[in-house]
DRENTOR-915557 format. One record per residue (C-alpha): residue number from 1; residue in one letter; y, z, x. Coordinates in pm, 1 decimal. Each point is the difference from the previous one (the first is absolute). Example, Ala and Ser with C-alpha at 12.3 -4.5 7.8 and 13.67 -1.06 7.14 Angstrom:
<recs>
{1 "A" {-450.0 780.0 1230.0}},
{2 "S" {344.0 -66.0 137.0}},
</recs>
This chain:
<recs>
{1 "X" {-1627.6 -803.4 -265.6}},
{2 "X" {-114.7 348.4 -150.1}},
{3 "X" {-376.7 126.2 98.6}},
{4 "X" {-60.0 -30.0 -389.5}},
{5 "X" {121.9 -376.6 -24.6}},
{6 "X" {-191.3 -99.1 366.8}},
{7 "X" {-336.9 157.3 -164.9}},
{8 "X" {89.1 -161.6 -323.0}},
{9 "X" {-0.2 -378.7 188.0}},
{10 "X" {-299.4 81.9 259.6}},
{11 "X" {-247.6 117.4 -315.8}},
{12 "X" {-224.9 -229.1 -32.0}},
{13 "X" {-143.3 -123.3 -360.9}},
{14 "X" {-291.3 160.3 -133.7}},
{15 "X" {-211.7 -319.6 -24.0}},
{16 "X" {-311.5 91.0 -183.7}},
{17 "X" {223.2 178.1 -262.7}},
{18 "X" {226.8 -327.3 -7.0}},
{19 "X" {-316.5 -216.3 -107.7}},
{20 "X" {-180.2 281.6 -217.0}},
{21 "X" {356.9 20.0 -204.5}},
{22 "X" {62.4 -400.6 23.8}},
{23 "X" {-362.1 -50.9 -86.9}},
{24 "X" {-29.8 259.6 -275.3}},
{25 "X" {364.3 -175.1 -180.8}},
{26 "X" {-202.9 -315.9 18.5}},
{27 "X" {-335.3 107.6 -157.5}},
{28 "X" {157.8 269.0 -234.6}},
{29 "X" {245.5 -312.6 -137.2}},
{30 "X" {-335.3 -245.1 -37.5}},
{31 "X" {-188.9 267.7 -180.7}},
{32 "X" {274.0 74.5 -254.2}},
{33 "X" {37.2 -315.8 -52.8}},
{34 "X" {-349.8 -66.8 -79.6}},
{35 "X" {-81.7 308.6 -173.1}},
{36 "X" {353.6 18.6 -173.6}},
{37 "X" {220.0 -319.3 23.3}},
{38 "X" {193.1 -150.7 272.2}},
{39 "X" {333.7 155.6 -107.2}},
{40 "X" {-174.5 344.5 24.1}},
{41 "X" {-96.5 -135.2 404.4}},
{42 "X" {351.3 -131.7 87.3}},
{43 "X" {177.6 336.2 -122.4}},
{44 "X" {-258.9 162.8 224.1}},
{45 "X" {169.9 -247.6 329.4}},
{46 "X" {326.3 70.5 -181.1}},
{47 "X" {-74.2 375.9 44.4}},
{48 "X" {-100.3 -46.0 320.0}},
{49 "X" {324.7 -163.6 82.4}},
{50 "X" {270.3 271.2 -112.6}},
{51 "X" {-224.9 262.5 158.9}},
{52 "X" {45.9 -209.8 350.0}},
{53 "X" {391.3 -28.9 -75.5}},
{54 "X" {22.2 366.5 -83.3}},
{55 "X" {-140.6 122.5 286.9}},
{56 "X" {152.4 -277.7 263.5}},
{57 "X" {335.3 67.4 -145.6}},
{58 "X" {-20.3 365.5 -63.3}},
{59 "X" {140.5 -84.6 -296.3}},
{60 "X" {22.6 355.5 -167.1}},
{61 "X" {206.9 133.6 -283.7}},
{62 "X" {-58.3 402.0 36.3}},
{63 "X" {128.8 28.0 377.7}},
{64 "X" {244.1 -273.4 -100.3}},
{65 "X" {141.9 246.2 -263.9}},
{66 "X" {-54.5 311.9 193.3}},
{67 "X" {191.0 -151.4 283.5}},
{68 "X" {278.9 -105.5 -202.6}},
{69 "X" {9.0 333.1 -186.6}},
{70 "X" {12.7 221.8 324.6}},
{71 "X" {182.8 -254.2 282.9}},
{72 "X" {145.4 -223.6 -273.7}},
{73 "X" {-146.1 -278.5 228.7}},
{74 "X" {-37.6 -302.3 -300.3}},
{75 "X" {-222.5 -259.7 194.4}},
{76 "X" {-281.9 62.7 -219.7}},
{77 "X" {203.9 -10.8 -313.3}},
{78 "X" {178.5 -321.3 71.3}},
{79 "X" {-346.7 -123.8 65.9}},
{80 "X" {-116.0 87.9 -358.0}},
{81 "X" {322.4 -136.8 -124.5}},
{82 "X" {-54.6 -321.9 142.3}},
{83 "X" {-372.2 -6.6 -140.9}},
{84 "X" {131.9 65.4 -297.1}},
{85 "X" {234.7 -240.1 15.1}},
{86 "X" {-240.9 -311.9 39.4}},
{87 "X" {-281.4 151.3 -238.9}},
{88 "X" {283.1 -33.3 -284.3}},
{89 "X" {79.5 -322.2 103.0}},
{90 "X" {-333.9 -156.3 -3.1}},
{91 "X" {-146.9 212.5 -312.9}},
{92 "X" {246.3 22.4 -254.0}},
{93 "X" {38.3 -427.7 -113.9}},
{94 "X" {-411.8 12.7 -2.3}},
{95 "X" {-29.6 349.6 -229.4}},
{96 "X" {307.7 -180.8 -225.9}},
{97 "X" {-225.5 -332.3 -34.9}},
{98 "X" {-308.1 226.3 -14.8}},
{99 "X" {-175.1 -175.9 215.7}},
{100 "X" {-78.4 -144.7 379.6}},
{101 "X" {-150.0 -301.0 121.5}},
{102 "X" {-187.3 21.0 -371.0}},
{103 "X" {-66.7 332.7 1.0}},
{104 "X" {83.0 260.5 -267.3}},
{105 "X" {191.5 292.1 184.4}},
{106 "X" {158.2 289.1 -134.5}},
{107 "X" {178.4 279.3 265.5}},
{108 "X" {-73.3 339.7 11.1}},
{109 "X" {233.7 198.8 -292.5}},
{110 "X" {-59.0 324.1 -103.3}},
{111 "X" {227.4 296.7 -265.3}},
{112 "X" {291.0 195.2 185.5}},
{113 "X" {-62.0 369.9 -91.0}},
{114 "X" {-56.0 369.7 73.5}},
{115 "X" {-329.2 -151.9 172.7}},
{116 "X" {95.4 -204.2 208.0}},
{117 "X" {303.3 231.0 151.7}},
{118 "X" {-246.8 310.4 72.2}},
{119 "X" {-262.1 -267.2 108.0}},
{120 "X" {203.9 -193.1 249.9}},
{121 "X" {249.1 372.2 90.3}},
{122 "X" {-412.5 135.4 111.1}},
{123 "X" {-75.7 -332.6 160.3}},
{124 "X" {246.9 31.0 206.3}},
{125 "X" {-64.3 378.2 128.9}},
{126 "X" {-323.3 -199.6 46.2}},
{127 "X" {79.8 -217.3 244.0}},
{128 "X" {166.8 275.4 267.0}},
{129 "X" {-328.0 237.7 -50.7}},
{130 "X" {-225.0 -320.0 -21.4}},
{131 "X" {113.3 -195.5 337.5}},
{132 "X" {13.8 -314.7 -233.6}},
{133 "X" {88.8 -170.8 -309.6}},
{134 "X" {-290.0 -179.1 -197.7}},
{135 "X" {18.3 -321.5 250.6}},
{136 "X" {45.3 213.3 296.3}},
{137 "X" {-276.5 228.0 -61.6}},
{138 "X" {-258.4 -338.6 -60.1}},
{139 "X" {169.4 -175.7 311.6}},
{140 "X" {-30.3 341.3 245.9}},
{141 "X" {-320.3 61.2 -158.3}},
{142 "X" {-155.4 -377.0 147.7}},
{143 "X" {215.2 89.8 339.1}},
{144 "X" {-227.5 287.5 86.8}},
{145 "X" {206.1 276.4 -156.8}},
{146 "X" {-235.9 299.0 -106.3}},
{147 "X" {224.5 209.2 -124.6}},
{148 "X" {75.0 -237.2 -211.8}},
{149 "X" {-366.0 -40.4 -119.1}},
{150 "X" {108.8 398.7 -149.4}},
{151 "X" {257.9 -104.9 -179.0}},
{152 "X" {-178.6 -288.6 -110.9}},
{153 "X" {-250.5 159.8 -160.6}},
{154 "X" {236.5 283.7 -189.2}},
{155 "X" {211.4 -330.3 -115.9}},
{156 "X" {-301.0 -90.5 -179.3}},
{157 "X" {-49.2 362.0 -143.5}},
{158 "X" {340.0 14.8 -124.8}},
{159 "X" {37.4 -358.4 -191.0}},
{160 "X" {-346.9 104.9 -129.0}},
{161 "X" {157.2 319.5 -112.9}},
{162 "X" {291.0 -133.7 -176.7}},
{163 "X" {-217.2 -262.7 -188.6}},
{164 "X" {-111.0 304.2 -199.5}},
{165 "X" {352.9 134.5 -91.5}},
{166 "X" {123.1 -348.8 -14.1}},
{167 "X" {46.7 -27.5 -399.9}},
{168 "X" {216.5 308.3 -10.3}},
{169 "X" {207.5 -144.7 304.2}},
{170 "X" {57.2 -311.3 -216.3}},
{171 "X" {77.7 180.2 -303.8}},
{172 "X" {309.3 115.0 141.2}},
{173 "X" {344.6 -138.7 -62.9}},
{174 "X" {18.1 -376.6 126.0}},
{175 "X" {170.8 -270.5 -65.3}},
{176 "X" {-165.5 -330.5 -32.4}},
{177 "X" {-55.4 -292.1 297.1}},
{178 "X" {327.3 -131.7 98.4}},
{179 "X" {15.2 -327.8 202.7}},
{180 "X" {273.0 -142.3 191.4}},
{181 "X" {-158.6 -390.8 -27.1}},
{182 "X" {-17.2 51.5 -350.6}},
{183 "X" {338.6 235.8 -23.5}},
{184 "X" {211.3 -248.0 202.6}},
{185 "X" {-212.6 -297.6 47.0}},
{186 "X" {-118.6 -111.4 346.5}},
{187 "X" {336.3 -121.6 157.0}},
{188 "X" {189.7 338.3 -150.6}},
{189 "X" {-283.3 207.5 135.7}},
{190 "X" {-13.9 -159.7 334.2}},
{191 "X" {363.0 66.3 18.0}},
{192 "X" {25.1 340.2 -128.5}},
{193 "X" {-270.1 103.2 224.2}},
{194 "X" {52.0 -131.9 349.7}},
{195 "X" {401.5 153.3 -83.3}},
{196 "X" {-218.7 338.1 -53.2}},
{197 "X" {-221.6 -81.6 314.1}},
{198 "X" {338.0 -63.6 207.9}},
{199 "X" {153.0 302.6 -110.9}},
{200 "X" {-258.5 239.4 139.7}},
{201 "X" {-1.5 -220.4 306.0}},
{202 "X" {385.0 33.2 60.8}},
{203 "X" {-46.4 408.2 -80.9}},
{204 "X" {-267.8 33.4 261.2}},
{205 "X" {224.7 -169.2 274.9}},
{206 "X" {302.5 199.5 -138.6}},
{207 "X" {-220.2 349.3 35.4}},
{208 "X" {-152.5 -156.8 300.0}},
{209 "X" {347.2 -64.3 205.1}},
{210 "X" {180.0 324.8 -84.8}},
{211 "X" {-285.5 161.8 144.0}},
{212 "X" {-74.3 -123.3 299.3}},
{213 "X" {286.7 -335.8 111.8}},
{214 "X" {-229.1 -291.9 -34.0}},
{215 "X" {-332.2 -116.8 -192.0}},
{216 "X" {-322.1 75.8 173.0}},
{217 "X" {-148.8 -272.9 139.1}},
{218 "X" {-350.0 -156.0 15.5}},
{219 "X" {-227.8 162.4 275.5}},
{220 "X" {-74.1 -284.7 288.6}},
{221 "X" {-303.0 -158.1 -101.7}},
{222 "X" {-307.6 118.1 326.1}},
{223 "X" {-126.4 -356.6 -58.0}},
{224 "X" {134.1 -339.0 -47.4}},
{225 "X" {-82.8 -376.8 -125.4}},
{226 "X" {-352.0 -25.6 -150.2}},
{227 "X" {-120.7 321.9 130.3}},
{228 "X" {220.8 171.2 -191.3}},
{229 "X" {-76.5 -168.9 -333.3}},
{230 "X" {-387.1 56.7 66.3}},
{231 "X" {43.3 331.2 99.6}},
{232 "X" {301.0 189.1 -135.9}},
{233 "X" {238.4 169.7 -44.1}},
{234 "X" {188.7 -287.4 -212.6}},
{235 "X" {365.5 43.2 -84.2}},
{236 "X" {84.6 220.6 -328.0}},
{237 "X" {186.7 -266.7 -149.8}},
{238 "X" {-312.7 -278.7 -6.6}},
{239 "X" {-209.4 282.5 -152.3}},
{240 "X" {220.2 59.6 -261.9}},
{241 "X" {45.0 -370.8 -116.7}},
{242 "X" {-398.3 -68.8 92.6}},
{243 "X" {-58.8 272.7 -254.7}},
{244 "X" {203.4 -130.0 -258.7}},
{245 "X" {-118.9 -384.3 78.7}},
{246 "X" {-372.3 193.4 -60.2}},
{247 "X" {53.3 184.8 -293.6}},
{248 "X" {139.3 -321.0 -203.3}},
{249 "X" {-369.5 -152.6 110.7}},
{250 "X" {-149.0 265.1 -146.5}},
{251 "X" {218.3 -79.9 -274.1}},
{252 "X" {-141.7 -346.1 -10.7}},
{253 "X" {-356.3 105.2 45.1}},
{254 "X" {-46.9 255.7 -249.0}},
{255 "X" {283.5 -40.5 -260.2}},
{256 "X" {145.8 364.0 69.2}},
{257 "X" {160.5 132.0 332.7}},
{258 "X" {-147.4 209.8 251.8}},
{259 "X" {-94.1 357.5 -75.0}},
{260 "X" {-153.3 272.5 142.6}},
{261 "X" {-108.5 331.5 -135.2}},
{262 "X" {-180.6 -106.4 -329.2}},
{263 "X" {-301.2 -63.2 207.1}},
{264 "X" {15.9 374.4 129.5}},
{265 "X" {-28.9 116.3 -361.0}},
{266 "X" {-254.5 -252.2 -77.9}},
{267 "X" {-216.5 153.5 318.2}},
{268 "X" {72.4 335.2 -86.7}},
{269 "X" {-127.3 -110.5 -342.4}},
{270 "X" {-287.8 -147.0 173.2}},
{271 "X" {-79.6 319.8 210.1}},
{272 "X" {34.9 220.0 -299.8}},
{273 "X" {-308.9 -198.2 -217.5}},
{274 "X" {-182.4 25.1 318.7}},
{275 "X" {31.4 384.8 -1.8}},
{276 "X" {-104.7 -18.2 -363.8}},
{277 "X" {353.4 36.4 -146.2}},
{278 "X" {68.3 -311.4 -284.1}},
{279 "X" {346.3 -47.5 51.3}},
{280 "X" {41.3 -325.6 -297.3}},
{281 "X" {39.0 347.6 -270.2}},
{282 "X" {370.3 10.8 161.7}},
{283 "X" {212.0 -207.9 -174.5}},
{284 "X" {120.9 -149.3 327.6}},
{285 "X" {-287.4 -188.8 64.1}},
{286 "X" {-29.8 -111.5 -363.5}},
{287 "X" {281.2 -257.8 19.9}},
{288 "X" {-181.5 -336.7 51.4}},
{289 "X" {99.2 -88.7 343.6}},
{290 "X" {-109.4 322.6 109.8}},
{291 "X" {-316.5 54.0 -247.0}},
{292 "X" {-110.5 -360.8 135.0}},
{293 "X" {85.7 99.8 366.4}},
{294 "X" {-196.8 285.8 -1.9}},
{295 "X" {-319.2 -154.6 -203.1}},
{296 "X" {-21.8 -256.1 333.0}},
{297 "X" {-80.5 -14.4 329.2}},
{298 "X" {326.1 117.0 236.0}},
{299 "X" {-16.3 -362.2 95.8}},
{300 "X" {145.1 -161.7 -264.5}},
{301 "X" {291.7 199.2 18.5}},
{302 "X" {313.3 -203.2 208.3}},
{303 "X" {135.7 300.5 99.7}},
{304 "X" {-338.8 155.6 177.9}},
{305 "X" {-42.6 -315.2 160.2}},
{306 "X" {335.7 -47.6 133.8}},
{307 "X" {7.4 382.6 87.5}},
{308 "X" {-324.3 -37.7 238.2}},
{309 "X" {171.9 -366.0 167.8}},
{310 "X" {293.9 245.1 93.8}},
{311 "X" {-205.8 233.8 194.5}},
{312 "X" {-190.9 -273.6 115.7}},
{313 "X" {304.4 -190.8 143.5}},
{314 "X" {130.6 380.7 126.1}},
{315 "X" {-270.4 39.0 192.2}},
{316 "X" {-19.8 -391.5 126.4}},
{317 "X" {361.1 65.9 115.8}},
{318 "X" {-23.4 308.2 145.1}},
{319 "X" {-311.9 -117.1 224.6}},
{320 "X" {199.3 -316.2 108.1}},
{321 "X" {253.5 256.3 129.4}},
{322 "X" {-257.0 195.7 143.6}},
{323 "X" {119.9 271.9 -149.9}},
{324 "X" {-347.5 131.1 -227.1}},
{325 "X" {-62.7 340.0 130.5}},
{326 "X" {-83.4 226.2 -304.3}},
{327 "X" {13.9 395.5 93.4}},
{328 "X" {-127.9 302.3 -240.4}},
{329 "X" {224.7 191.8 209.7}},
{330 "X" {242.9 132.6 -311.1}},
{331 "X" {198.6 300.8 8.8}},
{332 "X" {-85.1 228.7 -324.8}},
{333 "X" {387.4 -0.6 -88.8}},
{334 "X" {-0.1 -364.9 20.3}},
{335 "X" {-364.0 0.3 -243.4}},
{336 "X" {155.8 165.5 -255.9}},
{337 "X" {272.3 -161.7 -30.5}},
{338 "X" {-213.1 -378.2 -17.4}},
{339 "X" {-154.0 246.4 -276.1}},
{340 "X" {277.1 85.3 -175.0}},
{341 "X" {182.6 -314.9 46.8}},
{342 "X" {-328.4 -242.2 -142.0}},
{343 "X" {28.0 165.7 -321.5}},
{344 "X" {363.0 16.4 -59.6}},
{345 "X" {-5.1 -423.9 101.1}},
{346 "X" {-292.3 -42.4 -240.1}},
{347 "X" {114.3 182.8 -302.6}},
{348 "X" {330.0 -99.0 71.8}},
{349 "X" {-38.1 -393.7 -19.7}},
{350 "X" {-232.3 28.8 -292.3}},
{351 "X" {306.8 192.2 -209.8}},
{352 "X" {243.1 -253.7 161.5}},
{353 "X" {-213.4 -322.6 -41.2}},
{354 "X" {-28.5 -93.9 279.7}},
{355 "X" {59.5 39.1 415.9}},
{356 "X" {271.9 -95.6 241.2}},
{357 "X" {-185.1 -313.7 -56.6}},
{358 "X" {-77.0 7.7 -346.1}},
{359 "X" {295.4 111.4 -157.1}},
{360 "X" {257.4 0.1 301.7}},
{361 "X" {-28.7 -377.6 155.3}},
{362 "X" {-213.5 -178.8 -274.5}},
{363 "X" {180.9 201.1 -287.5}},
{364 "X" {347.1 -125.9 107.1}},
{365 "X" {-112.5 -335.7 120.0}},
{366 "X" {-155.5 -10.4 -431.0}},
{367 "X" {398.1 66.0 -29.3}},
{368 "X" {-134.2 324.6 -204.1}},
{369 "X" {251.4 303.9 10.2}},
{370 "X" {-268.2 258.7 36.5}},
{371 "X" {-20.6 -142.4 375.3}},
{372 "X" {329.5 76.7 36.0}},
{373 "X" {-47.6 376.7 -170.8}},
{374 "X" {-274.4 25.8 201.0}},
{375 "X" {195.1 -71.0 369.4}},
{376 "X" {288.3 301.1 -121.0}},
{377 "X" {-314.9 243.9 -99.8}},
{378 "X" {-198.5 -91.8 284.9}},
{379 "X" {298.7 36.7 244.2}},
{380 "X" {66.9 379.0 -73.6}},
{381 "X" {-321.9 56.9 -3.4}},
{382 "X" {-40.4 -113.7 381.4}},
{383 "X" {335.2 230.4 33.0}},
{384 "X" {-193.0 293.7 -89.5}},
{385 "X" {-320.9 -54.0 167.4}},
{386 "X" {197.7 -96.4 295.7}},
{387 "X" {144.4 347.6 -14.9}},
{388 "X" {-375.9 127.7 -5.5}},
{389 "X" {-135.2 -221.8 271.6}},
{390 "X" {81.7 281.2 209.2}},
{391 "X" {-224.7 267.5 -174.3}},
{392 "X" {-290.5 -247.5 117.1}},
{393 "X" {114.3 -166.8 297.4}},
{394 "X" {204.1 224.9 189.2}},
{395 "X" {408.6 -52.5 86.0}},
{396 "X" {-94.9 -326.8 226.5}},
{397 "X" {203.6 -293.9 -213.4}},
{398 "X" {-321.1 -229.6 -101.1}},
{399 "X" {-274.3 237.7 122.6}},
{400 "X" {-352.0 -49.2 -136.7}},
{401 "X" {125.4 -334.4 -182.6}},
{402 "X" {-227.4 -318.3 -77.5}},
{403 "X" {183.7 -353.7 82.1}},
{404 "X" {124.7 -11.1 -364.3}},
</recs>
């Protein structure tokens, strides 16, 4: 056993932060659901939860891309595949009957354009300079990352920013919502898809073999049974399908799938009045979700909510682990690029609807094309920042990365 793994097994939990985290789930989820409604509390625990499986899995789509892009190593990917694969399975019949266990639902469909190409293309450069995708950045964020904290706040800055421009970004050549439920119907989506979902699977291992002989395997697990399951790391295949099984709660819970980055514009848009700028005179945030969004308190807002369960559960996780250890110690390289790479991911999933969440897995579990438009944009644009990690990070392969 590796000095790394031994210390990873002997750390002990960080207690008080285990019941401060546990405790502040609990209270937060009783609050909401007295000042709010109790669906508003459970998406809070259901927060909580895919924060916990994203850290204890490691469950990230930027390294998994990065990796596969520069050792054509296709773990990661296969992973995504196979979320993919069950989110399709359990949300396209309930978006055809429009709606689950007697609740309207509708997926998460947005125009395939100009915007959502440069959006998604910039998103991706995002991720490499970032350290993190939208999820990753929220999950490292709660696991004691502060680097992370940087690009945080300049992910904020950046939807805020594009919010602004957002009308002339939608004004550009598009082509309406297309839907594979509605397209091909549920069974003729389902099958069209995981056929799609298998193909990139079988390219990976293709890549993967001429490369290198064999598939990579799973890293031996430093701790086993029920201390393993309490304290991480979990296998990458249960957080894949945990994140799918969560996603199609959130589903049930709030009518829509899971999302991200509209609640960083929203608390840009927040900031912004704060600092005496009115930002409801862009037309933006004169649609009605977003005019009504912005006229409340952050807490009604499901995606808010969910986003604070998912550093919540982060940062639950990563003190089971014993693994909570923030550091200011950044190099300025590495700054600038959390800089840089916060506003490219902001602007860039504003343009492109949506996040690797957003658009990427809830898009193409909605069976909307513009998920799948997004993945192809998003790709090259991890190609290229990939190429400029090194500007930042220096020539080590993964140097000055976030667990994303």
């Amino acid at each position: 056993m590796s000095t790394s793994i031994a210390d990873s097994v002997t750390r002990p939990p960080l207690r008080p932060l285990v019941v401060a985290t546990v405790a502040l789930l609990i209270v937060g989820a009783l609050w909401l659901g007295e000042q709010v409604g109790p669906v508003q509390g459970a998406l809070l625990i259901v927060g909580g939860a895919l924060g916990l499986v994203l850290y204890h899995a490691a469950f990230g789509f930027t390294s998994a891309w990065r990796v596969f892009i520069t050792e054509r190593r296709g773990r990661g990917l296969r992973a995504q595949m196979a979320m993919l694969s069950l989110a399709v399975v359990l949300f396209f019949p309930a978006l055809a009957s429009g709606t689950l266990f007697g609740q309207p639902v509708t997926g998460l469909l947005a125009p395939i354009g100009v915007s959502v190409v440069f959006g998604a293309f910039i998103f991706g450069i995002g991720m490499q300079l970032g350290g993190g995708c939208a999820s990753g950045t929220l999950f490292t964020v709660g696991g004691g990352n502060a680097r992370m904290l940087v690009t945080l706040a300049f992910f904020i800055i950046g939807s805020l920013l594009a919010t602004i421009h957002f009308d002339w970004w939608a004004a550009l050549p598009h082509f309406a919502p297309v839907t594979l439920v509605d397209t091909l119907g549920p069974v003729g989506g389902i099958s069209s898809s995981l056929a799609l979902f298998a193909l990139i699977a079988l390219l990976t291992v293709m890549l993967e073999k001429r490369r290198h002989g064999s598939l990579e395997k799973e890293p031996e697990a430093p701790r086993h049974g029920g201390s393993r399951w309490l304290r991480g790391p979990w296998p990458l295949l249960f957080g894949a399908l945990a994140l799918a099984v969560l996603n199609f709660i959130t589903l049930a819970l709030s009518g829509r799938p899971w999302g991200i980055t509209s609640a960083f514009a929203l608390w840009g848009a927040k900031g912004a009045q704060w600092l005496g700028v009115d930002p409801s005179a862009w037309a933006y945030w004169q649609m009605p979700n977003n005019a009504r969004a912005l006229s409340q308190s952050v807490w009604y807002d499901i995606t808010t909510v969910m986003d604070v369960g998912i550093i919540i559960g982060a940062m639950l996780a990563a003190s089971l682990a014993g693994r909570f250890a923030p550091s200011l110690r950044i190099p300025v390289r590495s700054l600038v690029a959390a800089v840089v790479g916060g506003l490219l991911l902001g602007y860039g999933a504003r343009l492109a609807y949506g996040c690797n969440i957003g658009a990427y897995f809830s898009g193409i579990a909605s069976g909307s094309l513009h998920g799948w438009v997004w993945l192809i944009a998003a790709f090259f644009g991890n190609a290229v920042g990939v190429r400029l990690r090194p500007l930042f990070f220096g020539p080590r392969p993964g140097a000055g990365a976030a667990r994303c």
